[in-house]
VOLO-206441 format. One record per residue: x, y, z of N, C-alpha, C in turn. Coordinates in steps of 0.1 Angstrom, whole numbers, plus 5000, padded with zeros to 4 digits. Atoms other than C-alpha are relative to their C-alpha. Example, Ala and Ser with C-alpha at 12.3 -4.5 7.8 and 13.67 -1.06 7.14 Angstrom:
REM VOLO-206441
500949885000512349555078500950125000/499149895000513749895071499250115008/
REM end
This chain:
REM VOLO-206441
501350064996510050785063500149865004/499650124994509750465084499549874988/499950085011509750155061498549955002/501150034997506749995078498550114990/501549865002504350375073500049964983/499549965011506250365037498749924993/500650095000504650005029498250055003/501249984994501250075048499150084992/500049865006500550405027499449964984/500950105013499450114999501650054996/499850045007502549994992499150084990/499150005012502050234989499850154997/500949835000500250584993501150095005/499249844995502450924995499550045016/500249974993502951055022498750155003/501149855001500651395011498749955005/501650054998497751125023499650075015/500549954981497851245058499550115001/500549915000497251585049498650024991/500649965005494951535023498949894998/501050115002493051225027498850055017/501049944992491251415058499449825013/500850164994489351145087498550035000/501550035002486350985093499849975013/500450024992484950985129498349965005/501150044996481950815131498750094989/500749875006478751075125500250145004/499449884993480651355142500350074988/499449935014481951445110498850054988/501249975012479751635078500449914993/499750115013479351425050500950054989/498850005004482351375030499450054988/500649915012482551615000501249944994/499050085014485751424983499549884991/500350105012485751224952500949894995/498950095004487550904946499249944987/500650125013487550704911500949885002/499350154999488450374913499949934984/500450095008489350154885499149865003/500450124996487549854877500549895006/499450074996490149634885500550005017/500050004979490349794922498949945008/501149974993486749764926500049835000/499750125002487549384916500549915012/499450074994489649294939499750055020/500049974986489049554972498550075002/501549995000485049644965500250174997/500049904999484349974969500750135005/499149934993486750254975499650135004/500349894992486350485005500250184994/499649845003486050864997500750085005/499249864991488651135008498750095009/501749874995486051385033500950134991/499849885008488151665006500749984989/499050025009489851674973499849894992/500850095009489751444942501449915001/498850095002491851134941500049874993/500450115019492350784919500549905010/499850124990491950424939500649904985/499450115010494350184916500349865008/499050144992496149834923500949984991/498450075002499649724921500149925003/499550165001500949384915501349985004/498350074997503949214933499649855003/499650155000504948874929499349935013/500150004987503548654957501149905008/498950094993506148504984500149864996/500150155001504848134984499049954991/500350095009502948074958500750034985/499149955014504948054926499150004988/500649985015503948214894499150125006/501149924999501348414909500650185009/499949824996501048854916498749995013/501049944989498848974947499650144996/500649885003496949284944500250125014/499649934990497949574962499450114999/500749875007495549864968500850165001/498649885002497350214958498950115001/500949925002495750524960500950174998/499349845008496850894939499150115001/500749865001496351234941499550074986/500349925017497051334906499949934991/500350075011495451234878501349984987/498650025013498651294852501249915005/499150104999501051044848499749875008/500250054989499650804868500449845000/499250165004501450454850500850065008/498949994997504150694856500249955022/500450024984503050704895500349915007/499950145000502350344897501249914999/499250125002505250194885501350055011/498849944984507850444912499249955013/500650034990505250304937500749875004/499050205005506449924928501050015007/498850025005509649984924501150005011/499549924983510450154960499749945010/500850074987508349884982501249985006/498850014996510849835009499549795003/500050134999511249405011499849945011/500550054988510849335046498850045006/501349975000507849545049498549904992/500650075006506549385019499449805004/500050135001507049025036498250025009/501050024995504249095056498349944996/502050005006501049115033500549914989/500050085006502848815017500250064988/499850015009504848924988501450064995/498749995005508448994969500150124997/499649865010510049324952500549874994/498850055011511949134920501150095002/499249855001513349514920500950005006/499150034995516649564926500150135012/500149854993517049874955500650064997/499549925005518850064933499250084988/500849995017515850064902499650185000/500749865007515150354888499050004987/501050015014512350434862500650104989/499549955010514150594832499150074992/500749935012511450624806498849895004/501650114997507350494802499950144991/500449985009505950564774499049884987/501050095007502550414755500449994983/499749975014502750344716498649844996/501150055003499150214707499649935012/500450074988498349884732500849995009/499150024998501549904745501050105008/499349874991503550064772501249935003/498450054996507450054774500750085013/499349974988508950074807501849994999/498150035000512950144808500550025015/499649974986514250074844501350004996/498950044997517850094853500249935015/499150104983520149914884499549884995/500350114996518849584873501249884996/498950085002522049434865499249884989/499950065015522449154837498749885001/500850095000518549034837499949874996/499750095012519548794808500649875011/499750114991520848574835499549985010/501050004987518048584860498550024990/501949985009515048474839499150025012/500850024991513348404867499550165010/500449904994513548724879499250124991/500349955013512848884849498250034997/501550035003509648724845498850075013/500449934993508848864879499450114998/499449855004509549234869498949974989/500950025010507249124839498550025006/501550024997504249034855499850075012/500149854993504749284884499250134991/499749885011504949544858498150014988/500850025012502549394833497950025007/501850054989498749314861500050165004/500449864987499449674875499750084985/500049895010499749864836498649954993/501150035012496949654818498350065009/501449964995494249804843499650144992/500649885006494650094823499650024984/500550005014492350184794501450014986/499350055014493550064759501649955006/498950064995496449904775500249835002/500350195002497249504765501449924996/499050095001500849444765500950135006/499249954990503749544783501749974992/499250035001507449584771500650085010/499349944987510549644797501250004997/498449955005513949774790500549975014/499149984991516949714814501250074996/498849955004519050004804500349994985/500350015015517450004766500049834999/499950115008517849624765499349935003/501650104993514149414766500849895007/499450114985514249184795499349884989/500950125006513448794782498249965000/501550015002509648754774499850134995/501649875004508349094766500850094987/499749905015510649184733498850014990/501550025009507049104712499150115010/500649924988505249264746499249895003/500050094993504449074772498450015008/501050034991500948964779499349935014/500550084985499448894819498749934996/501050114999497248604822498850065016/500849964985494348684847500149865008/500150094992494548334858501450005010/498850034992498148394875499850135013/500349944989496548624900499149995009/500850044994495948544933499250105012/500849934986493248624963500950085008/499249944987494648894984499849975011/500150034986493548735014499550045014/500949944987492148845049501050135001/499249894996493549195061501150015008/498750044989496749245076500350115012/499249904993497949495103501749974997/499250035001500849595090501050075013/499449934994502249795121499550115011/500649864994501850075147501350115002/498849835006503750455142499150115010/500449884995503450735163500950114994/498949905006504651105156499650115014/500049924989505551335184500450144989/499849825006505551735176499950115013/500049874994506752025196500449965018/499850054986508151795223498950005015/501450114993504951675238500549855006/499650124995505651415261499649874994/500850115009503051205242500050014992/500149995016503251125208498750124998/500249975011500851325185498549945000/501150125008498751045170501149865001/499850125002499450695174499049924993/500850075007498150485145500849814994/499850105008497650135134499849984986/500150005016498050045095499449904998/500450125007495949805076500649974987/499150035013497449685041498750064990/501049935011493649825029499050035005/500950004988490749945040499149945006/500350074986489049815070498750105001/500849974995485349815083500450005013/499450054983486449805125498449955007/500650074987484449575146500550045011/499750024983486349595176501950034996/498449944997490049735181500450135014/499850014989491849815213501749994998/498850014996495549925222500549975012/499650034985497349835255501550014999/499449975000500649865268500549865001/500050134994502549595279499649955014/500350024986501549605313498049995001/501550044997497649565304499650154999/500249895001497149945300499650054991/500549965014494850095277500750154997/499349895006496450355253498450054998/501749905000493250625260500450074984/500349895009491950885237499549964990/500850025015489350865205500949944990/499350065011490050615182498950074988/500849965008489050725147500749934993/499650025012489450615112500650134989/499849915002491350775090501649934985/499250085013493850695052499549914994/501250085007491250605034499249845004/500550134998490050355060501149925005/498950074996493650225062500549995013/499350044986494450325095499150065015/500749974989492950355133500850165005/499249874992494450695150499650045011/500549914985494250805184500750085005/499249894996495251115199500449975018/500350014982496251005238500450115006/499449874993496451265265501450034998/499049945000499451435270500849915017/499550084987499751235309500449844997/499950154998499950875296501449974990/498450045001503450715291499849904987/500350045016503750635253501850034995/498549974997507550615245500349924989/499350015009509350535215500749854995/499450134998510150145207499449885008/500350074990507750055236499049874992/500850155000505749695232498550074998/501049965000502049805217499149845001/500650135006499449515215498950034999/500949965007496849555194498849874998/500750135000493549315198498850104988/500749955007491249375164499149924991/500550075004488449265146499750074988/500249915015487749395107499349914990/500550105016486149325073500650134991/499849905010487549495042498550024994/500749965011485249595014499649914995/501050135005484349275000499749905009/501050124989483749065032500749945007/498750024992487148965042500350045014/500449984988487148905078501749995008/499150034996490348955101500050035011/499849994990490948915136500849955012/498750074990493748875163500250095007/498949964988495848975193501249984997/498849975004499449105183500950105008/498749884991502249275203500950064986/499549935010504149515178500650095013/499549914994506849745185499450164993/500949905003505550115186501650104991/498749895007508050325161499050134994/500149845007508650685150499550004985/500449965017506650845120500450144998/499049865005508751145104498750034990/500349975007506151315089500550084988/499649935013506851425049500250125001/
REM end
């Protein structure tokens, strides 16, 4: 899966979203019969979260370090199919962000690209995470502390949940051998919306992609959005909404020259869910999406 889609997907959404998060076209469409729950802490940070039009799903957020401000986690909105396990869910969501993707919507992995999640398991207020690959934390406080409060802003959203311990390979990382409480004051504004990218996916050797879609980092009211080629050329065909909101998609004929790598530029105007306004003119390169 392309690193960009990986990221886009919420930093973070499975790929099963394409099939099962269904779109939204306007009033062309019946009214949506899917059910999302959102915790409070999503509804906190990204307002109200859009409904699947089928099937029941769970609007969360995940915490990663932010780039340039030190000390502080950004809110990342995630969104699950299945209700069981869903710390467990959450924390393989983290753990896998790919790091150049992530620079985009302004923020770190601590995580080593090797981590693995071993064990997670609650014991009253308290949930112990056992990663492996993180080599000898004990000499990387700093990262430590990362992995801490990564770990810790994304688990405490969940009922009766108020401390956090983290094994590297059975051995607590520094801070969280007692268990390691997040401060709400060390988290910051997610900020205006980002485009993180544009992915097409060709099938059945169609000259023209498929679907060519733009990603937002969350979901998006659309004002005004518009593709072109490099040569000033509009990429035709129905733009819709569609990943819970997250991304624009348009189906173009089969006659217009859409080609793998080529220069997209994307001019857009948006508001998330709480009022967050973002708008610009960006050239992006157009990459392959391997559907799951």
């Amino acid at each position: 899966m392309n690193k960009v889609f990986h990221i886009a997907l919420a930093v973070i959404l499975a790929g099963a979203v394409l099939a099962a998060s269904g779109c939204r076209r306007g009033d062309q469409q019946p009214a949506r019969e899917g059910r999302i729950t959102a915790t409070a802490v999503y509804e906190t940070h990204f307002g109200e979260a859009p409904n699947p039009q089928e099937g029941a799903c769970f609007a969360l957020v995940g915490f990663l370090p932010a780039a340039t401000q030190e000390g502080k986690v950004v809110p990342l909105p995630l969104f699950l199919f299945k209700q069981e396990e869903q710390m467990r869910q959450l924390v393989e969501r983290l753990i896998t962000v790919d790091e150049g993707a992530a620079a985009r919507v302004g923020v770190a992995s601590p995580f080593a690209e090797n981590t693995t999640l071993l064990g997670l398991r609650q014991q009253e207020d308290t949930v112990i995470v056992d990663l492996t690959g993180q080599g000898d934390l004990a000499a990387e406080p700093q990262r430590a502390r990362l992995i801490l409060a990564a770990l810790g802003h994304s688990l405490v959203q969940f009922p009766g949940v108020a401390k956090l311990i983290v094994t590297a390979s059975g051995n607590p990382l520094p801070g969280s051998e007692a268990g390691y409480v997040p401060s709400p004051e060390d988290v910051a504004a997610p900020g205006n919306p980002v485009v993180l990218g544009v992915l097409a996916s060709w099938e059945q050797q169609r000259p023209a992609p498929e679907e060519v879609s733009v990603y937002f980092d969350r979901p998006v009211t659309i004002q005004q959005i518009q593709l072109t080629d490099q040569a000033g050329n509009r990429i035709e065909g129905e733009y819709f909404q569609s990943i819970f909101n997250m991304a624009v998609v348009i189906h173009p004929p089969a006659t217009q020259s859409v080609s793998e790598g080529m220069p997209v530029r994307v001019a857009w105007e948006v508001t998330d869910f709480k009022g967050r306004s973002s708008k610009g003119d960006q050239m992006f390169q157009l990459m392959r999406m391997e559907h799951p």
